[in-house]
VOGU-3710 file (C-alpha; in Angstrom, 3 decimals, decimal comma):
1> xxxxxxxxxx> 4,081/2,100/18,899  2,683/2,650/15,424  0,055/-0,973/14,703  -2,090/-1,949/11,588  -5,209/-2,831/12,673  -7,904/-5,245/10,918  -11,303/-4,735/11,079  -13,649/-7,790/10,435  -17,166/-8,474/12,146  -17,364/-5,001/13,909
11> xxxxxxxxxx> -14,194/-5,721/15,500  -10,257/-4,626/15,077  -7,406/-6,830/15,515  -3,875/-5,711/15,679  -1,755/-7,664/12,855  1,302/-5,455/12,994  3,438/-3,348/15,066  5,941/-1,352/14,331  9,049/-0,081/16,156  9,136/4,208/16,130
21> xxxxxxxxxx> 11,749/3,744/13,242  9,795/2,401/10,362  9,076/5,058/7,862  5,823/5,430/7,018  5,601/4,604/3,433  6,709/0,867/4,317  3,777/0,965/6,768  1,237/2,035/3,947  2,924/-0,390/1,695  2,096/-3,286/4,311
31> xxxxxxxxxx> -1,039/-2,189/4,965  -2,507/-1,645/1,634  -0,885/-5,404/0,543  -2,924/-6,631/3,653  -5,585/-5,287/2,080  -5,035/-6,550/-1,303  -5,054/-9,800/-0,121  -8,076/-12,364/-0,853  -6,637/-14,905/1,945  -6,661/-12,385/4,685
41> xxxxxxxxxx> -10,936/-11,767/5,867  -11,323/-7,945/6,341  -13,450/-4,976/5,535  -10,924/-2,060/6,348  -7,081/-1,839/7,507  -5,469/0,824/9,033  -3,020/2,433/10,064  -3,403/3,515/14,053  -0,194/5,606/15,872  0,130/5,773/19,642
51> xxxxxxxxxx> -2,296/8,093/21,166  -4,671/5,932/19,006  -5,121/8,279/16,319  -5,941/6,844/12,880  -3,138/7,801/10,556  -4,563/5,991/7,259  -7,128/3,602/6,631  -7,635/1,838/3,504  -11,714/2,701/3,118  -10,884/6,158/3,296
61> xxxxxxxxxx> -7,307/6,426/1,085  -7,237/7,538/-2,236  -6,423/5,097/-4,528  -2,787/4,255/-4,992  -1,778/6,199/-8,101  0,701/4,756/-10,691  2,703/7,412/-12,445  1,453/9,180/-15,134  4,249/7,861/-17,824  4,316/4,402/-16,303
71> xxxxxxxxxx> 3,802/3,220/-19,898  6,461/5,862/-21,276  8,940/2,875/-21,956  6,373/0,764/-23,817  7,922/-1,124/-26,913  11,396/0,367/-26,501  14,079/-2,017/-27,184  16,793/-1,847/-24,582  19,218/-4,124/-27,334  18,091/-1,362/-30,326
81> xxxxxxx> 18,483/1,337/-28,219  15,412/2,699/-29,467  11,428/1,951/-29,835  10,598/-0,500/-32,048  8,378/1,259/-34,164  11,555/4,035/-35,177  14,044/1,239/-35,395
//
C-alpha cells in the first residue's frame, strides 16, 4: 500500500493510506494540501510506495506550477462576449 508520511521532530508518522487504485495525482494533491496546511505540525510530507521507496516528498518537489495563461481570461466578460477593454 501506497502511505503519506509526516515528518515532525525527527520522526515520520503515517497520515494516509491508500488502496493500489488511487491515481497518483490525487495522492500528490493530498499530500501537498497536507503540507499547505498551518494546523497540521510538520517539516516534510511524502509520498512512500510499498517496498518503502520515496515516490515524492514535498522538500524536494518542484514547486506546483500554475499554467502559463492562467490569467489569459482576465477582464473578459462572459455576458459581452468579449474583454472589456474591446467592448
Amino acid at each position: 500500500m501506497t502511505t503519506i508520511q509526516i515528518y515532525y521532530k525527527g520522526e515520520w508518522t503515517v497520515a494516509v493510506t491508500f488502496p493500489m487504485d488511487v491515481p497518483e495525482y490525487a495522492m500528490i494533491d493530498m499530500a501537498l494540501a497536507i503540507d499547505s496546511d498551518p494546523t497540521i505540525p510538520h517539516e516534510n510530507v511524502a509520498i512512500v510506495g510499498e517496498d518503502f521507496e520515496v515516490l515524492w516528498d514535498a522538500c524536494h518537489s518542484a514547486d506546483y506550477d500554475e499554467p502559463a495563461d492562467i490569467d489569459s481570461d482576465m477582464g473578459f466578460d462572459p455576458y459581452m462576449g468579449c474583454f472589456s477593454d474591446d467592448c
